[in-house]
Phi, psi and omega in degrees: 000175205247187199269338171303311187295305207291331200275335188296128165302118167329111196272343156249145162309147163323313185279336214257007180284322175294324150349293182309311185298314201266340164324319179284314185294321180287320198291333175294297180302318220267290182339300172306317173314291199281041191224305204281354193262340191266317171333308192304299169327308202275325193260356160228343145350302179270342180283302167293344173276338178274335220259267186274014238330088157270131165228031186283335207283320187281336171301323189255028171229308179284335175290280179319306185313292176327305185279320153336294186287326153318330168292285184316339181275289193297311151304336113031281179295290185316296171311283191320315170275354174269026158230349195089040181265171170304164168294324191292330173287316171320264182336281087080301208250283186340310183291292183317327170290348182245034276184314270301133191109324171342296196301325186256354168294287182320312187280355166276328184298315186284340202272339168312321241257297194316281174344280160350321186261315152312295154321314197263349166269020162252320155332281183309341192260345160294270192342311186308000000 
């Protein structure tokens, strides 16, 4: 490994990596939902209901979305704070759920971000 690595402090603990793992999966699985519930809404929800008014499609899309994004928000949180990121990633993957497409930009940018991190605390913790 190369001596930038050695020097860095593990930004996760060793024990704290599976932790880590399944954060990411609920915050993925969370991402995604709340990704496709919010596509369905804006592109065929809001078109039938203003368009034909039909509106079942935004009731049983929107509602679940809502409550959703709540979930998604708090793994979110739960993730960010077992690797450390900053407020601006918070707002960012917050922010993203309300978005359409956002949500899945964001869970590849937060899950890069994560691997990452993942690696380099593991990396620094074999050196140890």
């Amino acid at each position: 490994m190369t001596e930038e690595v050695r020097s860095q402090e593990p930004i996760v603990d060793r024990e704290d990596i599976p932790g880590v793992r399944s954060a990411l999966l609920r915050y993925r699985v969370m991402a995604y939902v709340v990704g496709i519930l919010l596509v369905v809404l804006i592109c065929v929800g809001l078109p039938l209901k203003y368009i034909w008014s039909v509106d079942k499609v935004v009731v049983w899309t929107g509602i679940p979305h809502g409550w959703l994004y709540m979930i998604l928000l708090i793994t979110a949180y739960d993730l960010g704070r077992r690797v450390g990121w900053s407020i601006k990633w918070f707002i960012a993957i917050m922010l993203a759920g309300t978005v359409p497409f956002l949500s899945f930009v964001a869970e590849h940018f937060a899950t890069k971000n994560v691997r990452a991190t993942l690696a380099r605390s593991e990396a620094v913790a074999e050196q140890a």
